[in-house]
N, CA, C and O of each residue as an XYZ file, in Angstrom:
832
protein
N     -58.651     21.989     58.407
C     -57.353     22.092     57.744
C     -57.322     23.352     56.888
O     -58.328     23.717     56.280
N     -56.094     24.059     56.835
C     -55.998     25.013     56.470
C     -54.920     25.291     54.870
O     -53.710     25.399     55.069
N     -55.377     25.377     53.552
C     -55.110     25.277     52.800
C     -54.460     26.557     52.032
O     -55.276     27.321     51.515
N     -53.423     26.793     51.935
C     -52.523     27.939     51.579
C     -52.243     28.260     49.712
O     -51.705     27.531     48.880
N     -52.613     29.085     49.620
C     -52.730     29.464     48.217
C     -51.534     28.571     47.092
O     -51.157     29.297     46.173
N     -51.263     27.928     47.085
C     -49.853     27.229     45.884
C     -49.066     27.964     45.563
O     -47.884     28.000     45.905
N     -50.025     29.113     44.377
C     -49.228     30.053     44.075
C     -48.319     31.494     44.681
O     -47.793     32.402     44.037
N     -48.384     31.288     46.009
C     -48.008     32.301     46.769
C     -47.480     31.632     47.936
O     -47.262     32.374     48.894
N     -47.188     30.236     48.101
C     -46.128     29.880     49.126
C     -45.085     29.148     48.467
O     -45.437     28.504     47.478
N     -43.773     29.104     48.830
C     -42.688     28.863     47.787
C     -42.158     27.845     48.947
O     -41.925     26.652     48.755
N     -42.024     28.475     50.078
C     -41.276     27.282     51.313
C     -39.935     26.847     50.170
O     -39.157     27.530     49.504
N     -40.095     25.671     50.311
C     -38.653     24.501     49.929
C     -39.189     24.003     48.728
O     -38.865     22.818     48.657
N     -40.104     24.464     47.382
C     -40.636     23.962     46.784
C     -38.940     23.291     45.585
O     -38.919     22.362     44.777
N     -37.680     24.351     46.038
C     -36.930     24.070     45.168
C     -36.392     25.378     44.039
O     -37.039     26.426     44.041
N     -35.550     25.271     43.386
C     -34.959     26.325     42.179
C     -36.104     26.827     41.600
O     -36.149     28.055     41.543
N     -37.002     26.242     41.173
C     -37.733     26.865     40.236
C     -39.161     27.505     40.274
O     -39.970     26.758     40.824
N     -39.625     28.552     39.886
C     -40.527     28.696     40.154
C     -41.773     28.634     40.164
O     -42.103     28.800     38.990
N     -43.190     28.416     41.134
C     -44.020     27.873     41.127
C     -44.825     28.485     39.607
O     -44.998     29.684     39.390
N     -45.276     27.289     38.597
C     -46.351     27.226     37.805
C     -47.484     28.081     37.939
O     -47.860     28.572     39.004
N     -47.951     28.224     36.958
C     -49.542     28.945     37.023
C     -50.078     28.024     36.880
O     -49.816     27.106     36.103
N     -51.240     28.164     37.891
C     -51.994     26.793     38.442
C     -52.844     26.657     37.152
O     -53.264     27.653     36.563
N     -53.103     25.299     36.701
C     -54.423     25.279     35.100
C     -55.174     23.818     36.175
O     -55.062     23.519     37.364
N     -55.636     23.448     35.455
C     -56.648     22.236     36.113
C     -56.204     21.508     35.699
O     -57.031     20.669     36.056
N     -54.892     20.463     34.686
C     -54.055     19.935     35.254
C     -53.018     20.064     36.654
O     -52.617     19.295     37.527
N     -52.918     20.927     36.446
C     -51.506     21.616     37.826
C     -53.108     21.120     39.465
O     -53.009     20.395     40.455
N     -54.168     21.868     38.995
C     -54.655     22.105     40.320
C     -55.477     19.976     40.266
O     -55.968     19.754     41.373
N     -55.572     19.168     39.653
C     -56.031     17.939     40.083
C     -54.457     17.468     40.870
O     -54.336     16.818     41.908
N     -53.536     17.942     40.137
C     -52.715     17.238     40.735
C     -52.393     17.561     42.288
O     -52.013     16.754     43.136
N     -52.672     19.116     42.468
C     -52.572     19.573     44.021
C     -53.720     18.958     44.959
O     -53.489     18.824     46.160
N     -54.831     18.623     44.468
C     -56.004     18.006     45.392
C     -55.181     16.359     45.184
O     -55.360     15.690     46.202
N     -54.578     15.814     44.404
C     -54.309     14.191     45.292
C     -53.510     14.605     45.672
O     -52.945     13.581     46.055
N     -52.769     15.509     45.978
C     -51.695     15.437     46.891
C     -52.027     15.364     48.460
O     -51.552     14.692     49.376
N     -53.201     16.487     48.378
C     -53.775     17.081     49.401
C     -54.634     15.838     50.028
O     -54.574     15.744     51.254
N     -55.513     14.768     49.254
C     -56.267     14.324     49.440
C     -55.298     13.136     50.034
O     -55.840     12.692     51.046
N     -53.651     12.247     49.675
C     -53.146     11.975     49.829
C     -52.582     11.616     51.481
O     -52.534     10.745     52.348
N     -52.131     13.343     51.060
C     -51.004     13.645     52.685
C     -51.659     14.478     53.558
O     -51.141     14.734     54.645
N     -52.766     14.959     53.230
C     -53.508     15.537     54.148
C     -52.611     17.420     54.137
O     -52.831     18.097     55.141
N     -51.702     18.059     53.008
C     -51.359     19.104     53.098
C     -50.655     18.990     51.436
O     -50.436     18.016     50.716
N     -50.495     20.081     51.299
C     -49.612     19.766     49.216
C     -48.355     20.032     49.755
O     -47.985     20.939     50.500
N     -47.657     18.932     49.173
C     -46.475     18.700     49.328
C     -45.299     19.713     48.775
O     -45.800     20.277     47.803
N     -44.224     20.094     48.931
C     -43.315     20.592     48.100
C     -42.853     19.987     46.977
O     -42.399     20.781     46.153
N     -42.814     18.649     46.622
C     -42.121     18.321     45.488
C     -43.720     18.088     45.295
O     -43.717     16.913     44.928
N     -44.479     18.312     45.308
C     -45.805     17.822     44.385
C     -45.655     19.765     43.669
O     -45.259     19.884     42.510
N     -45.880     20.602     44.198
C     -45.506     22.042     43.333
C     -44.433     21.764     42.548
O     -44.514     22.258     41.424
N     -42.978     20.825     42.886
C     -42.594     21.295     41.530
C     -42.680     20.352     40.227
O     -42.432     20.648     39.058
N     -43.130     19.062     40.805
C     -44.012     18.552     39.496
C     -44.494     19.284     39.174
O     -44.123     19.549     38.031
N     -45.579     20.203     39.673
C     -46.973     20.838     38.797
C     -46.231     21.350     37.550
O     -46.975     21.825     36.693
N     -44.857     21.350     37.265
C     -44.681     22.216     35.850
C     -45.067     20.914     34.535
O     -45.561     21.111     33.424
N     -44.729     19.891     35.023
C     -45.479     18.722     34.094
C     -45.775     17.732     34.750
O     -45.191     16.660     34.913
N     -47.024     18.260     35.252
C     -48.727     16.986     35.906
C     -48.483     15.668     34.888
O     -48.433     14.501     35.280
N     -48.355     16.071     33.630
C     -48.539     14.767     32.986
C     -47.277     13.826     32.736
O     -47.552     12.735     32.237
N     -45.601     14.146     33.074
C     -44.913     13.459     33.458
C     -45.023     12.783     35.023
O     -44.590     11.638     35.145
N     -45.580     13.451     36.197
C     -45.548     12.662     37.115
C     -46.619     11.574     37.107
O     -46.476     10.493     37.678
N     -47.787     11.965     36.365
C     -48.610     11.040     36.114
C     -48.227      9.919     35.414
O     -48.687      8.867     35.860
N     -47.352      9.820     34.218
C     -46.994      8.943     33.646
C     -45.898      7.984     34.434
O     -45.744      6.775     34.259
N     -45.366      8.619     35.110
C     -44.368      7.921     36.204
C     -44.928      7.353     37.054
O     -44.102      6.539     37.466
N     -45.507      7.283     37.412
C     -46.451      6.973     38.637
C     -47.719      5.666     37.645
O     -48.104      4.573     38.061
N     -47.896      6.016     36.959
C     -48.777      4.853     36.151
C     -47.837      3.147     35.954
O     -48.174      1.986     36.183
N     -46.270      3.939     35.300
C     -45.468      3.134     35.186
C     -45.453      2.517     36.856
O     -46.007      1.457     37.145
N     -44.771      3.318     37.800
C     -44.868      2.812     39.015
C     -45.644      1.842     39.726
O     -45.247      1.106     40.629
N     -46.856      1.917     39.200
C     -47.966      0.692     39.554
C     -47.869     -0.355     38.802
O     -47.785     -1.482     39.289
N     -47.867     -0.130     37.533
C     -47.488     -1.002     37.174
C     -46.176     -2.376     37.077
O     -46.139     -3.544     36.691
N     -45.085     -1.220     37.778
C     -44.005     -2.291     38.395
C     -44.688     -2.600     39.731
O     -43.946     -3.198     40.510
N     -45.910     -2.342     40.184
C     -46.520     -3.163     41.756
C     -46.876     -4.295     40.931
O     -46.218     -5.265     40.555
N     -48.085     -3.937     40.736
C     -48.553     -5.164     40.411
C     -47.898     -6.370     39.329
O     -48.299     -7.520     39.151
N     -46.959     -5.785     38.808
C     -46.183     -6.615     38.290
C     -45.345     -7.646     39.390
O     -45.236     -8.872     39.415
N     -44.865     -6.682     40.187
C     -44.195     -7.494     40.999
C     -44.942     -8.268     42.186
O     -44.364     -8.677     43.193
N     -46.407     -8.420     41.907
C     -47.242     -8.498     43.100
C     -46.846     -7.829     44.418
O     -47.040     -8.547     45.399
N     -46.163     -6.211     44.748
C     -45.853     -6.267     45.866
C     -46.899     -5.054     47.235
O     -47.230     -3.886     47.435
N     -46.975     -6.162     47.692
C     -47.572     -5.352     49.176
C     -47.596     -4.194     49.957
O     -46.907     -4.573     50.904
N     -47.840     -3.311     50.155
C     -47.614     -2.046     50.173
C     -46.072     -1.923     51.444
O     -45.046     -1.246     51.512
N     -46.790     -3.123     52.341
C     -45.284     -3.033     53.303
C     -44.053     -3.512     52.549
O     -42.974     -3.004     52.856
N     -44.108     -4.571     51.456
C     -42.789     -4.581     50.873
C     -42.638     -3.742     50.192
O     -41.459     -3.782     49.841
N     -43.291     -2.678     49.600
C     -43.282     -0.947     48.801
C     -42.733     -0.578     50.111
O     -41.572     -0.969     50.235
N     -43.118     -0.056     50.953
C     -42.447      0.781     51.734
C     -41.095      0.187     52.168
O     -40.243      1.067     52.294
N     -40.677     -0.998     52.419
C     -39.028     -1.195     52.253
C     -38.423     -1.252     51.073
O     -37.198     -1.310     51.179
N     -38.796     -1.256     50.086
C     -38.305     -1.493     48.958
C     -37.584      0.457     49.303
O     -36.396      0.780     49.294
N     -38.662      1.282     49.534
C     -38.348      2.859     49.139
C     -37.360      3.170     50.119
O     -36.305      3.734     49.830
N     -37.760      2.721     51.578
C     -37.108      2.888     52.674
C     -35.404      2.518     52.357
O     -34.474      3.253     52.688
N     -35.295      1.426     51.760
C     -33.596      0.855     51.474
C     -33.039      1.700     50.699
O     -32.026      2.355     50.945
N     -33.703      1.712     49.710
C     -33.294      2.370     48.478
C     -32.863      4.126     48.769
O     -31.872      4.721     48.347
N     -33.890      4.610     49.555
C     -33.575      6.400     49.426
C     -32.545      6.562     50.627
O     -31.663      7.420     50.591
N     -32.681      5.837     51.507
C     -31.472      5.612     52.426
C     -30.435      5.434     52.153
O     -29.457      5.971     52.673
N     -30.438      4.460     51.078
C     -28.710      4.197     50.716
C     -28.066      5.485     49.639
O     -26.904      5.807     49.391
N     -29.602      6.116     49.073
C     -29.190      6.996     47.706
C     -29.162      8.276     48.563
O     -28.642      9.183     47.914
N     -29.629      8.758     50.085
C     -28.760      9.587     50.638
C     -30.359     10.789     50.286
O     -30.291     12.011     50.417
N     -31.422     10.164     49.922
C     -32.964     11.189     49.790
C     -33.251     11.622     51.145
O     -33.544     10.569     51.710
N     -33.329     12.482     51.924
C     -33.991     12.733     52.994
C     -35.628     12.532     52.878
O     -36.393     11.735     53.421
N     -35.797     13.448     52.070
C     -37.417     13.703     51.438
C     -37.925     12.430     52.052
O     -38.204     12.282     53.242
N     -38.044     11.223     50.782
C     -38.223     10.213     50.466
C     -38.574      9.281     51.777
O     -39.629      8.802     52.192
N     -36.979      9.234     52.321
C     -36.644      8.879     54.154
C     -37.684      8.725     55.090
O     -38.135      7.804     55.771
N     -38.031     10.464     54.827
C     -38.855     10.668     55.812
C     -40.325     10.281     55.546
O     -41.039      9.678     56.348
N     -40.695     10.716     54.282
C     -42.287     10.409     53.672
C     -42.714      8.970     54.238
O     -43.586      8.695     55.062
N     -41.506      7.834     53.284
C     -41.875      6.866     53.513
C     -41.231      5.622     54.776
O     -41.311      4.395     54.724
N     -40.687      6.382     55.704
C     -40.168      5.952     56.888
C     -41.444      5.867     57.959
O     -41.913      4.939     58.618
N     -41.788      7.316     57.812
C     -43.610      7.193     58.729
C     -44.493      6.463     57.809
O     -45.543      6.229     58.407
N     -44.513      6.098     56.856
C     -45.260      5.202     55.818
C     -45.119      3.421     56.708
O     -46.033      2.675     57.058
N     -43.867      3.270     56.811
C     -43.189      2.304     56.702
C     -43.574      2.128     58.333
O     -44.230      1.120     58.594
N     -43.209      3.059     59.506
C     -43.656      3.134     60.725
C     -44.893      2.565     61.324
O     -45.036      1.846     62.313
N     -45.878      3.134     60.363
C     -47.440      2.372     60.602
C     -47.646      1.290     60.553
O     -48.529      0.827     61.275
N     -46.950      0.505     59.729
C     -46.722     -1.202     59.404
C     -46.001     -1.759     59.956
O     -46.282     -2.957     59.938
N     -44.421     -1.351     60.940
C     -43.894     -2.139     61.457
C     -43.316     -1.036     62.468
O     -42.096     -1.023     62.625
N     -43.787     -0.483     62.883
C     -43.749      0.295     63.963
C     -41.841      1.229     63.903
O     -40.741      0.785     63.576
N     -42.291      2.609     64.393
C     -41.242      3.482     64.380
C     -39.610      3.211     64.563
O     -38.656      3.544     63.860
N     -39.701      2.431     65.862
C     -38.245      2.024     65.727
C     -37.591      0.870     64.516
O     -36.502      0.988     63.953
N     -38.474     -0.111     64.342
C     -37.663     -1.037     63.462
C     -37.850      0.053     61.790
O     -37.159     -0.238     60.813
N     -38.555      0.885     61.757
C     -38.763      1.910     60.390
C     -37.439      2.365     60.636
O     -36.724      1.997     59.705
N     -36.449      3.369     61.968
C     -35.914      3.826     61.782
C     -34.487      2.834     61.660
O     -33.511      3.320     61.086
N     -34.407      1.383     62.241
C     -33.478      0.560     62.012
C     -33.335      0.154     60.282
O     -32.258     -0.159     59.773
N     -34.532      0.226     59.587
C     -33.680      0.028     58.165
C     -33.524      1.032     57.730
O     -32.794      0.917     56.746
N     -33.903      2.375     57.960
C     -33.360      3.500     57.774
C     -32.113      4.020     57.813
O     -31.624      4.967     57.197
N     -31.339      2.750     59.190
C     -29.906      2.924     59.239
C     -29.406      1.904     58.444
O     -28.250      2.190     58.132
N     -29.937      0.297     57.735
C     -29.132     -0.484     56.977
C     -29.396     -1.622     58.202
O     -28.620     -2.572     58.295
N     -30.143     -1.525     58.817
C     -29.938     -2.984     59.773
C     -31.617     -3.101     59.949
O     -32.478     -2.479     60.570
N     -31.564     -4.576     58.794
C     -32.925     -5.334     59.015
C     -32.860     -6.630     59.787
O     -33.177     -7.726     59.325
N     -32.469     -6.426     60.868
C     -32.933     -7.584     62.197
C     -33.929     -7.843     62.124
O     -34.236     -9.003     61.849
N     -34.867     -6.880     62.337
C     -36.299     -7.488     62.801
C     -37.066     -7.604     61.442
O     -38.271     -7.820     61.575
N     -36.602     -7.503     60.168
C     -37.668     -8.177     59.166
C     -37.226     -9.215     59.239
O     -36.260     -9.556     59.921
N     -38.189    -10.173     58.208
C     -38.177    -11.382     57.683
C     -37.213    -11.767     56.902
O     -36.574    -10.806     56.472
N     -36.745    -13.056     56.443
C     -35.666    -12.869     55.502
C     -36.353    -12.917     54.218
O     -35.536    -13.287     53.375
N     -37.570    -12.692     53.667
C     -38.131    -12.073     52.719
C     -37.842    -10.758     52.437
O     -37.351    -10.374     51.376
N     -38.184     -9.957     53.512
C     -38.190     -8.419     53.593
C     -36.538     -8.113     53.190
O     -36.217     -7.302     52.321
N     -35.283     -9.152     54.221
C     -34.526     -8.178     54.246
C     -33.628     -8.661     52.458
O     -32.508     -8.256     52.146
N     -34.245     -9.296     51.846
C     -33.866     -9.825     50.573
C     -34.366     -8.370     49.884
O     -33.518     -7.824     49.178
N     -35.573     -7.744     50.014
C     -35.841     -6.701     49.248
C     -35.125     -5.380     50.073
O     -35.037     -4.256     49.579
N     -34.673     -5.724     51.322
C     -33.852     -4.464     51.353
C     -32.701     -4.210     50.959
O     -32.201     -3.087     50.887
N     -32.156     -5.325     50.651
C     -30.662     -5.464     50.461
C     -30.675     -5.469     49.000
O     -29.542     -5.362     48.530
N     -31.749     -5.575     48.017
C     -31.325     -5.404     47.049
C     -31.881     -4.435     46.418
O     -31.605     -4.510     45.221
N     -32.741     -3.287     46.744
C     -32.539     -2.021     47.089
C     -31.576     -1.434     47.204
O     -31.184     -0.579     46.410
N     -31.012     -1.787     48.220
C     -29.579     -1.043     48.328
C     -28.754     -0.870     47.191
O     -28.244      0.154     46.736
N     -28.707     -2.130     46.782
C     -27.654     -2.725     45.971
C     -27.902     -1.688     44.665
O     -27.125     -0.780     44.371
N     -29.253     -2.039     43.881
C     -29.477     -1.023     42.919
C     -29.068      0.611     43.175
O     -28.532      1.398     42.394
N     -29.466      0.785     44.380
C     -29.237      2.302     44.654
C     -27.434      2.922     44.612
O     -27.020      3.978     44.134
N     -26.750      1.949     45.216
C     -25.692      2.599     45.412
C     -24.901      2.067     44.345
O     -24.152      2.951     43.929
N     -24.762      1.020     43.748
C     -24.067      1.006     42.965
C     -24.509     -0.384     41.822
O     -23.966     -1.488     41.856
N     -25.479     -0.024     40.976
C     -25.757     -0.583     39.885
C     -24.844     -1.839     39.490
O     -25.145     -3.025     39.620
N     -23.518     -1.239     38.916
C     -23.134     -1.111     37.986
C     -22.038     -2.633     39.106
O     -21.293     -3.445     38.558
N     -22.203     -2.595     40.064
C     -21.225     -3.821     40.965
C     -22.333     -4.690     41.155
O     -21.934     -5.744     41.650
N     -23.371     -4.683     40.993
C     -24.303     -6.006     41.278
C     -24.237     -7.556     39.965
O     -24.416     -7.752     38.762
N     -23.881     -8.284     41.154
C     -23.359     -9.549     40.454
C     -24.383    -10.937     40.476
O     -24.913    -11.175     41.561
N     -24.656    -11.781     39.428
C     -25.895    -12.699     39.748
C     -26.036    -12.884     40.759
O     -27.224    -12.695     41.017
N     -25.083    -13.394     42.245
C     -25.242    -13.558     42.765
C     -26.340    -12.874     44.108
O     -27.012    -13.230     45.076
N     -26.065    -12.067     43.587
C     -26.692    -10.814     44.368
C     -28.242    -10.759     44.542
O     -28.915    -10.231     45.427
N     -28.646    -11.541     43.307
C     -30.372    -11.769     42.844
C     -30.896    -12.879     43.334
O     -32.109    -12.983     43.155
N     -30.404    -13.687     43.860
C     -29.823    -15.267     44.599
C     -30.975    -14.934     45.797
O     -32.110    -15.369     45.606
N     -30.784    -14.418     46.624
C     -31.736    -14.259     47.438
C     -33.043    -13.713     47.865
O     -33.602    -13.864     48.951
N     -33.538    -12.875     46.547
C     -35.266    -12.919     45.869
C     -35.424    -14.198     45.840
O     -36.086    -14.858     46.642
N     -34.628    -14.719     44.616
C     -35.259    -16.093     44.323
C     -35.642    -16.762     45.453
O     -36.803    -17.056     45.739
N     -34.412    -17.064     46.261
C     -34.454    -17.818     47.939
C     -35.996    -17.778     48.304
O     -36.670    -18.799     48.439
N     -36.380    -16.754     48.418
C     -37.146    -16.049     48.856
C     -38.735    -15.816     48.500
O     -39.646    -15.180     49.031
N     -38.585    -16.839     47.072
C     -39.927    -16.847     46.551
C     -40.082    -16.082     45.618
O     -41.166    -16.260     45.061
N     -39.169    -14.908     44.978
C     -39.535    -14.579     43.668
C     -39.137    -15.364     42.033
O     -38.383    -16.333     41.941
N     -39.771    -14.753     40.941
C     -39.579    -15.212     40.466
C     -39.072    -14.549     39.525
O     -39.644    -13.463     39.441
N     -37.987    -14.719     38.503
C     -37.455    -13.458     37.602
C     -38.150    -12.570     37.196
O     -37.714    -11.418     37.180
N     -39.399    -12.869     36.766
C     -40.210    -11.523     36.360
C     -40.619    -10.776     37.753
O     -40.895     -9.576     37.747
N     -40.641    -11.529     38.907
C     -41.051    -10.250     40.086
C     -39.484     -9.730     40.322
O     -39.320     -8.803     41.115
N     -38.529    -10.209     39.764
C     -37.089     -9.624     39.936
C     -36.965     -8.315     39.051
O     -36.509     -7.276     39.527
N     -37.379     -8.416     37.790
C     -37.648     -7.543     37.400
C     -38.188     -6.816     37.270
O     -37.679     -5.872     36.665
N     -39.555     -6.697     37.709
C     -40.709     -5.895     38.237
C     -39.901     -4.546     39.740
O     -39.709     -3.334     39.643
N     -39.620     -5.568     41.025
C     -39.285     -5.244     41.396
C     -38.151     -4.454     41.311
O     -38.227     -3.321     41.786
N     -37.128     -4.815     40.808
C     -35.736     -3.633     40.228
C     -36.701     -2.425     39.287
O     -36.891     -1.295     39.735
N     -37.033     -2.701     38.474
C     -37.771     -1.506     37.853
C     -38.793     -0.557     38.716
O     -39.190      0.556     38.371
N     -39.111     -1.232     39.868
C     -40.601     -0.174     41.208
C     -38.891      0.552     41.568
O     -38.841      1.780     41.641
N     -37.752     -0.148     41.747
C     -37.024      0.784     42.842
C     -36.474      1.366     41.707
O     -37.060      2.446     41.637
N     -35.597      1.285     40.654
C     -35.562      2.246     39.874
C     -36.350      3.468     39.231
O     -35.976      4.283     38.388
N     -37.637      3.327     39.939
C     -38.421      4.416     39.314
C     -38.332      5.487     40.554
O     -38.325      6.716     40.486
N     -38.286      4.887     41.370
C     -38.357      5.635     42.406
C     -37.394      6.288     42.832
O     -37.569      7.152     43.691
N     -36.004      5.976     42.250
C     -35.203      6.952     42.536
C     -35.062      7.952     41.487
O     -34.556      9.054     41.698
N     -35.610      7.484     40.093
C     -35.495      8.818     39.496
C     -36.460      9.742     39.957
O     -36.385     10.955     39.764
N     -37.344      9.179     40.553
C     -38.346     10.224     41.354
C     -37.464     11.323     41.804
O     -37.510     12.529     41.560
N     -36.310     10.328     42.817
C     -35.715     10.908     43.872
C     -34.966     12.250     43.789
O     -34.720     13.227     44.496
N     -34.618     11.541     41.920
C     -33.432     12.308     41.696
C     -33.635     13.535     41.239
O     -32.722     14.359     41.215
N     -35.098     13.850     40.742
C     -35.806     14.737     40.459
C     -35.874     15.809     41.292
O     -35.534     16.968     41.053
N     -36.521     15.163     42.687
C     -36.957     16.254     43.682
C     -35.476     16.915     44.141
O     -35.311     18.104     44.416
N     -34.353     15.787     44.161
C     -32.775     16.465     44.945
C     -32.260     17.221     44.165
O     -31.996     18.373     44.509
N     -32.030     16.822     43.098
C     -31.657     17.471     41.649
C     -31.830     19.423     42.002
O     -30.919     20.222     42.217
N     -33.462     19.700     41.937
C     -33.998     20.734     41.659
C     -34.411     21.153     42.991
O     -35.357     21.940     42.981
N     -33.848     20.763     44.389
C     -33.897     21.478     45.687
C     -34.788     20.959     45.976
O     -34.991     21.849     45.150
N     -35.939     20.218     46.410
C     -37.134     20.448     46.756
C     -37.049     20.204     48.110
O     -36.283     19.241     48.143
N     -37.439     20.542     49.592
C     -37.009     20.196     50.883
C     -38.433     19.978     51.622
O     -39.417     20.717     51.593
N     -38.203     18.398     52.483
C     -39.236     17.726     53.317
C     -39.949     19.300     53.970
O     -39.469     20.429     54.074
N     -40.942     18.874     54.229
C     -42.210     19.759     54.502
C     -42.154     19.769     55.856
O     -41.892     18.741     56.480
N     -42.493     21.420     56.694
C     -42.821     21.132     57.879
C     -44.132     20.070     58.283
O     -44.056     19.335     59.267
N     -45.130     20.095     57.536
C     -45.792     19.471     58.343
C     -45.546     18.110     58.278
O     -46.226     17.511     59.111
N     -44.552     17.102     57.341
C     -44.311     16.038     57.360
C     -43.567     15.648     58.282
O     -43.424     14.447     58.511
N     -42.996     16.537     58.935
C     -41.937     16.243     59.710
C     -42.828     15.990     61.446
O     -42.412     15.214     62.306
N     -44.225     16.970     61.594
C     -44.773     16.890     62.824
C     -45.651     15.503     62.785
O     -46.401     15.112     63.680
N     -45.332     14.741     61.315
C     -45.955     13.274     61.675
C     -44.902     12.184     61.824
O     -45.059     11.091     62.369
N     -43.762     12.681     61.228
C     -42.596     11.401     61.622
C     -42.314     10.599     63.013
O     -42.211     11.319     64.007
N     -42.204      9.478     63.164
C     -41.632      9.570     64.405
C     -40.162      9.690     64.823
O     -39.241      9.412     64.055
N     -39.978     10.149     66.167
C     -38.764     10.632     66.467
C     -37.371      9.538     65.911
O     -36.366     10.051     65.419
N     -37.496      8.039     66.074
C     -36.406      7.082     65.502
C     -36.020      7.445     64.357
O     -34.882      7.311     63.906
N     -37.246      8.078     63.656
C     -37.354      8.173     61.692
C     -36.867      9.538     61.830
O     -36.349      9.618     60.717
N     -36.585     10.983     62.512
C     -36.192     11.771     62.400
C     -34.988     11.448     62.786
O     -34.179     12.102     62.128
N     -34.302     10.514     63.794
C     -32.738     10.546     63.940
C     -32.445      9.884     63.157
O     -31.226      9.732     63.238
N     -33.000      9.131     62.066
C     -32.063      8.403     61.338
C     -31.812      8.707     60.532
O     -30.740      8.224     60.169
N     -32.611      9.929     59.312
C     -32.336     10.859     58.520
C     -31.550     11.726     59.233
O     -32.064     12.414     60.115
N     -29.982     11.819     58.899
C     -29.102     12.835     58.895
C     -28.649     13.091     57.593
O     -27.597     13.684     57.350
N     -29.624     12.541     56.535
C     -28.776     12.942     54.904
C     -29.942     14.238     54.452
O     -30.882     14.881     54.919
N     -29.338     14.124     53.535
C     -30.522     14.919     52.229
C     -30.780     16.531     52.512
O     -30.438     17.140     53.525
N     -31.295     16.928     51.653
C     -31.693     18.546     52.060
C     -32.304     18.915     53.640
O     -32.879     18.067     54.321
N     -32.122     20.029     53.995
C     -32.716     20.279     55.831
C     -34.102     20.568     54.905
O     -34.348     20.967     53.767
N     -34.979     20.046     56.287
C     -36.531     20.366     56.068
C     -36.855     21.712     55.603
O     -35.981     22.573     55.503
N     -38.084     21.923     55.314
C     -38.344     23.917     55.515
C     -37.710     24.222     57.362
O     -37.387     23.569     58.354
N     -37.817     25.440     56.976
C     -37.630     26.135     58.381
C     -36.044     25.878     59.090
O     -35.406     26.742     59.691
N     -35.559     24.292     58.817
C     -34.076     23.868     59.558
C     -33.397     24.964     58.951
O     -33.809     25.833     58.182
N     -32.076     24.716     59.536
C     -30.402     25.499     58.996
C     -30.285     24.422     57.955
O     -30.500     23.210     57.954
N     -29.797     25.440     56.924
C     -28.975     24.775     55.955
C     -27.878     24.370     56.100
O     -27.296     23.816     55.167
């Protein structure tokens, strides 16, 4: 694998410009690397504060294990959520995330909003994903009705709303300030998970 200087490739890192690497900035480029197997674009434009994404990400686990949730209900939880909030990035990262666990096409079916083939566990956390993502501010008790159904319990209700709320301010971070999906993320997606992202910033290299 071939590892490209940080400070001298800019790609889709976004508006701003790349940091001078310190050994905060550079631990954070080796988990990225160690991660995804390449440093990501929105991991450069964290590097301007390593220790806010770190702290986000601490919080983030801690809404897991709060919510006891499974890495496959993490990956629909992200999958609903950046889909409905219109993240490509996100889409794609965790669509091939999501792919490995329940294989490419049903990844790219909740990618479009149609959970047939989950469980009605799963599609309780996709739908209320959604719900947080697109519009907060219209979600009605009823709406929480089917976690419970489902085996949660208010504190994994709240656990859970707080993992997907973190994650879109993630989201909102990387869209906010440009940051655009990576070529090489894109040569691991599978093809269902690339047609179903038609939102969000074009990859490196696409037309804008």
């Amino acid at each position: 694998m071939t590892i490209t200087d940080p400070a001298t490739t800019t790609g889709g890192t976004g508006f701003l410009e790349i940091p001078p690497t310190s050994a905060d900035v550079r631990r954070l480029y080796d988990d990225s690397i160690a991660q995804q197997g390449f440093l990501m674009n929105l991991t450069r434009l964290w590097a301007h504060h390593p220790s806010l994404h770190r702290g986000l990400f601490d919080l983030v686990g801690q809404a897991v294990r709060a919510g006891e949730l499974t890495f496959r209900q993490r990956a629909i939880l992200v999958v609903a959520a950046a889909s409905a909030f219109g993240d490509g990035y996100c889409s794609l990262a965790w669509g091939e995330r999501l792919s490995g666990v329940v294989g490419g096409d049903v990844a790219g079916q909740v990618l479009r909003g149609d959970d047939g083939w989950l469980d009605p566990a799963e599609r309780a956390l996709a739908g209320w994903a959604r719900s947080v993502a697109r519009d907060p501010n219209a979600t009605e008790a009823r709406d929480v009705q089917p976690l419970r159904d489902a085996g949660y319990d208010d504190a994994q209700v709240f656990a859970i709303t707080v993992f997907v709320a973190l994650r879109l301010a993630f989201a909102t971070v990387n869209e906010a300030l440009g940051a655009r999906p990576d070529t090489e993320l894109l040569a691991t997606v599978p093809a269902s998970v690339l047609h179903a992202v038609t939102y969000g910033r074009p990859a490196v290299g696409a037309s804008s």
